[in-house]
C-alpha positions as CSV (number, residue, x, y, z in Angstrom):
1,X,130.3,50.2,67.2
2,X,134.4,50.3,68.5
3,X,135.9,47.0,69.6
4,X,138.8,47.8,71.5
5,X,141.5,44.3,72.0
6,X,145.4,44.2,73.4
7,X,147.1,40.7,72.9
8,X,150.6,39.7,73.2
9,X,152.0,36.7,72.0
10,X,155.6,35.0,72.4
11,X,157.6,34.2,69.2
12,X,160.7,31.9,69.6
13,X,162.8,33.9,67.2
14,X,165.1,36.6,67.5
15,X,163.5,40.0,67.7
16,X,165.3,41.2,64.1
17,X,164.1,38.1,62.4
18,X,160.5,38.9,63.9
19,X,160.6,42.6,62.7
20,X,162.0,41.8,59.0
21,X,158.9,39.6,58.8
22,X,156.3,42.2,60.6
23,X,157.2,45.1,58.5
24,X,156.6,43.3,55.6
25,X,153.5,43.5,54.4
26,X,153.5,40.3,51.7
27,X,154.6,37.7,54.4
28,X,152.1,39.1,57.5
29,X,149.3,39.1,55.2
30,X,148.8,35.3,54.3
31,X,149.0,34.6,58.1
32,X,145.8,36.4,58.2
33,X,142.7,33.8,57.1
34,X,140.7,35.6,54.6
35,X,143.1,38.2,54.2
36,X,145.1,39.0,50.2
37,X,147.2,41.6,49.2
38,X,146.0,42.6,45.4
39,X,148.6,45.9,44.7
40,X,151.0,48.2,46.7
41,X,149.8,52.0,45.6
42,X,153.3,53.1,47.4
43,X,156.0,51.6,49.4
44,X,153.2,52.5,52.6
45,X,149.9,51.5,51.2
46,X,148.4,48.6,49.7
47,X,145.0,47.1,48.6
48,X,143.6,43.9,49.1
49,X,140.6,41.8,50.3
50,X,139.5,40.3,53.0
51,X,136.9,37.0,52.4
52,X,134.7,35.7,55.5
53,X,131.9,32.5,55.3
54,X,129.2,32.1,56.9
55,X,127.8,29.2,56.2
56,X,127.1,29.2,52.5
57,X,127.2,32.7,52.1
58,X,130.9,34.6,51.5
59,X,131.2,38.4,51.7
60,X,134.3,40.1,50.6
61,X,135.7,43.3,51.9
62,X,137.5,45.3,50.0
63,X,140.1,48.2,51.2
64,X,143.3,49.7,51.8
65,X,145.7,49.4,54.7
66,X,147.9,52.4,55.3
67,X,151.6,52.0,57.0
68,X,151.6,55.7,59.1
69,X,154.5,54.8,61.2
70,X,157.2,52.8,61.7
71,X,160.3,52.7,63.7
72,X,162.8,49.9,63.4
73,X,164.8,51.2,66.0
74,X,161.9,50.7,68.9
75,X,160.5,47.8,66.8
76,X,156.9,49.5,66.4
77,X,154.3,49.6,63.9
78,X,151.1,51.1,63.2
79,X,148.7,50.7,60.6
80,X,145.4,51.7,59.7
81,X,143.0,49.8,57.5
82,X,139.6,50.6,56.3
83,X,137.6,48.4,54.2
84,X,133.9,48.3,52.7
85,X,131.6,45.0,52.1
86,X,131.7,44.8,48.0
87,X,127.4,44.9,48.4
88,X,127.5,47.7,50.2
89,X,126.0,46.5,53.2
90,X,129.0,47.5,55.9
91,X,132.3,48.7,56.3
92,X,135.2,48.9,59.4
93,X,138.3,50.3,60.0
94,X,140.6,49.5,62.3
95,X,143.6,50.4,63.8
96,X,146.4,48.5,64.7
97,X,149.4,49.4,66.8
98,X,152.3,46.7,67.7
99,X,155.4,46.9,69.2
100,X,158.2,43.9,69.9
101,X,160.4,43.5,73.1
102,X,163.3,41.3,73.1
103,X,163.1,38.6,75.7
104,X,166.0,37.3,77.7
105,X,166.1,33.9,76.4
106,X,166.2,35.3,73.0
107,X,162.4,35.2,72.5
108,X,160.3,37.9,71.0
109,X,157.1,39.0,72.9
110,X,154.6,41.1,70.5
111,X,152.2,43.8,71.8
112,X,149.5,44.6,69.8
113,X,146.3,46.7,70.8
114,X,143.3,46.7,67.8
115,X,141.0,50.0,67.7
116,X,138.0,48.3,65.4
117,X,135.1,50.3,64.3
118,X,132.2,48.9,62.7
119,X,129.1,49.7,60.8
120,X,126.1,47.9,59.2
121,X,125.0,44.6,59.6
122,X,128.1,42.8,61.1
123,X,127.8,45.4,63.6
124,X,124.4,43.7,64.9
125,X,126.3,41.2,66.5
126,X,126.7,42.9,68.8
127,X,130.4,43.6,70.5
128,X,130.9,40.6,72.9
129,X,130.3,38.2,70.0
130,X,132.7,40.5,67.5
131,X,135.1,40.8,70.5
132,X,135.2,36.5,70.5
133,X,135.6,36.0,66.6
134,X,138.2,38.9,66.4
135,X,140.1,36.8,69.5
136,X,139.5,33.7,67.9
137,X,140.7,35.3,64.6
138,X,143.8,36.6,66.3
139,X,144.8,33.2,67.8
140,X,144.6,31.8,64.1
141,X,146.5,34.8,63.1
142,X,149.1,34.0,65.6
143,X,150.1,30.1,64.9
144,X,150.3,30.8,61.5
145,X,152.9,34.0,61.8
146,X,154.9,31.8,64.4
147,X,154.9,28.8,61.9
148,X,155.8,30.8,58.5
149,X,158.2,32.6,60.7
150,X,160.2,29.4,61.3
151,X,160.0,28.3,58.0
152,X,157.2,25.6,59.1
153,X,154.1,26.8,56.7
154,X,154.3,27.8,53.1
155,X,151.6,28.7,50.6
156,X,149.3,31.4,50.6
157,X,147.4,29.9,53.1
158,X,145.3,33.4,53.8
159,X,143.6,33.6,50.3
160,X,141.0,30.9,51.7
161,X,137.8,32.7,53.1
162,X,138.0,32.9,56.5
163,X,135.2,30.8,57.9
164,X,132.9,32.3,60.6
165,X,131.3,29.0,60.7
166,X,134.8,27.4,61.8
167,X,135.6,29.7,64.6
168,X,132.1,29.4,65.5
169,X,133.0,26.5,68.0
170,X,135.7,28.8,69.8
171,X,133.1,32.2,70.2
172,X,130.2,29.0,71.5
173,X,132.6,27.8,74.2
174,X,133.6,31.4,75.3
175,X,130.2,32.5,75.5
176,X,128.7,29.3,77.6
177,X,132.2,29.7,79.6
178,X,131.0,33.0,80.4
179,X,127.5,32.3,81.3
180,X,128.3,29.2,83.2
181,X,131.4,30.9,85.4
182,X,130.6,34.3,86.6
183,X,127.5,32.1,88.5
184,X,124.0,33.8,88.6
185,X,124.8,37.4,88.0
186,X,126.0,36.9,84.7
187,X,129.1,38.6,82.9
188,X,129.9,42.3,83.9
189,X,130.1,43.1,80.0
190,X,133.9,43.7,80.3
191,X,135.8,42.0,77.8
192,X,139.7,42.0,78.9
193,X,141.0,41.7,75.7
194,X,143.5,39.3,75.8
């Protein structure tokens, strides 16, 4: 199954402060929940693990995320990132390509487009609901880059399992907000993906 998802975000920092901390591995990686960086093979590739709960159950994916270009002139990154569940039961890879635009009040906007493909039994979930967690992930992802960023969060705050069970309430409300505002027909089964 591939999820496709573009989101942009605005960053009240000055776009070289926002790239030193992007194109660092170590510091974006805690503002990921579930997400730890256990070794750098080479100055572009690094292993790690990524925890996620559901409700008394924690699965842990293990993998390697691979730095294949980046351009600090343009302010663009992308990296790739494949990963298998340590019982064998699934695996992903994604791809993820960002870019950062200097704003006129001396803001950064990021760009970011995901390319997620999935396999096994998180893939019965079915896209729509993968779509909402990965959105709800990416918010969570998002207040905690802008707060470290500022100097506002310390810690290693991404070490703790992400809980599926926690976003759970965000994916609910999308999903009834759906059903309940596109009237009788239903959704058209487009996500816009931001």
């Amino acid at each position: 199954m591939r999820v496709t998802l573009k989101n942009e975000f605005i960053i009240d920092q000055p776009i070289d402060k926002v790239w030193e901390f992007l194109s660092d591995p170590y510091k974006v990686a805690p503002c990921l929940p579930g997400a730890e960086i256990l070794e750098a093979v080479d100055e572009k590739t690094y292993r790690g693990v990524m925890k996620m709960k559901l409700g008394p159950v924690t699965s842990q994916f293990k993998g390697e995320v691979v730095i294949e270009h980046m351009d600090p002139a343009a302010h663009e990154i992308r990296m790739v990132g494949k990963g298998k569940d340590a019982k064998g039961t699934g695996s992903a890879s994604m791809t993820i390509t960002g870019k950062l635009v200097s704003l006129p009040d001396g803001g950064t906007e990021m760009q970011s487009t995901s390319d997620l493909v999935i396999s096994g039994k998180i893939a019965q979930f079915g896209s729509r609901m993968i779509e909402d967690v990965s959105k709800s992930m990416f918010k969570k992802f998002t207040d905690s880059f802008s707060a470290r960023i500022a100097g506002e969060e310390t810690g290693r705050a991404g070490s703790d399992a992400l809980s599926v069970t926690e976003v759970a309430g965000t994916v609910v409300k999308g999903v009834v907000g759906r059903m309940f505002g596109k009237g009788e027909q239903g959704g058209d089964g487009k996500g816009s993906g931001s």
